[in-house]
C-alpha positions in Angstrom: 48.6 41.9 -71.2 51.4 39.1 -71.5 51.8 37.2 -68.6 55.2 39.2 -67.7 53.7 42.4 -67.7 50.7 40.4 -65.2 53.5 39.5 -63.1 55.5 43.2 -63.2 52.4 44.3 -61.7 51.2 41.9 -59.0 54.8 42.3 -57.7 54.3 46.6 -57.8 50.7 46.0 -56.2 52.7 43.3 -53.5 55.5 46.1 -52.8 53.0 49.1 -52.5 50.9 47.0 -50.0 53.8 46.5 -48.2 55.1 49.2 -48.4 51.7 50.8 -47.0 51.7 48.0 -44.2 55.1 49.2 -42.9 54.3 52.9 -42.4 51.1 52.3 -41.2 52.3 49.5 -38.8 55.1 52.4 -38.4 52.8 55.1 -37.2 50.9 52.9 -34.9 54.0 51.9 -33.1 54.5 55.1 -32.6 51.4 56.7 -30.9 51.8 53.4 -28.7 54.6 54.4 -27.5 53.9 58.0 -27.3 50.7 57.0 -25.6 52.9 54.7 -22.8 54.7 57.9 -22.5 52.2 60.4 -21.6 51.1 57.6 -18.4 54.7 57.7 -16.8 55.7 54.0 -18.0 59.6 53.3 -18.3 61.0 52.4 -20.9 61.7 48.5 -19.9 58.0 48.4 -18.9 56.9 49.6 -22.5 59.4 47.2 -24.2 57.5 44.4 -22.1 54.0 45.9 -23.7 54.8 46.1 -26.7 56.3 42.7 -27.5 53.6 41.1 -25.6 51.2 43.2 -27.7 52.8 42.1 -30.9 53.6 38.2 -29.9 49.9 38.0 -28.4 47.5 40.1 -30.7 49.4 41.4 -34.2 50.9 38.3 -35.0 47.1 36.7 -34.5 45.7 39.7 -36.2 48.1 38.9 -39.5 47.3 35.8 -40.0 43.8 35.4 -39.1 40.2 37.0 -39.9 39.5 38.1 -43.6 42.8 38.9 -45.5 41.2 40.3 -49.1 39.8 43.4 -46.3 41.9 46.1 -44.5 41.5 45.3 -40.9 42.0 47.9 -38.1 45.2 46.6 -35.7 43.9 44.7 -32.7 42.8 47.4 -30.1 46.0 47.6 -27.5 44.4 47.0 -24.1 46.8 48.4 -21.5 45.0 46.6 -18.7 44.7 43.2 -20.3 48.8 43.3 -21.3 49.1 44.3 -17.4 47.3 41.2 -16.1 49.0 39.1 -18.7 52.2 40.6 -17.5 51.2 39.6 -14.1 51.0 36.0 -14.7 53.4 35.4 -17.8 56.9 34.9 -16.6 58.0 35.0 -20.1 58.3 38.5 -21.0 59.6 39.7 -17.6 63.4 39.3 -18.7 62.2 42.9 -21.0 62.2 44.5 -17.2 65.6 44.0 -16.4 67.4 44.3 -20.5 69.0 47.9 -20.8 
């Protein structure tokens, strides 16, 4: 295989496992939000979850542990994103944006 053809391909495999990351990171966002749904939480409130969920635990998730494996996403811990809430003054501003 010539060393363009090598590199055709490790772009294709690149895209597909992007391509794969973005609709299953897609999905998951998804049946989060679904999920928040179903409890009663507003709309502000789940906006608050999930950015705290992906600033505290996906962005840790992508870049650490074993990257040549699939992973499962970091479990999403309503109660531990509530305390976190409780004490992190930072994310609160989600609360009051329309």
């Amino acid at each position: 295989m010539t060393s363009e053809a090598q590199d055709n391909t490790a772009r294709r495999a690149q895209e597909a496992a992007y391509r794969r990351g973005w609709q299953h990171g897609s999905v998951e966002t998804t049946l989060l939000v679904l999920q928040l749904m179903e409890l009663g939480y507003e709309r502000r409130k789940i906006r608050q979850l999930l950015a705290m969920y992906n600033d505290l635990c996906v962005s840790a998730w992508r870049t650490e542990g074993d990257l040549e494996q699939m992973e499962p996403f970091p479990a999403f811990d309503i109660e531990r994103l509530e305390a976190i809430a409780a004490t992190r003054p930072g994310y609160a501003w989600l609360l009051h944006e329309p």
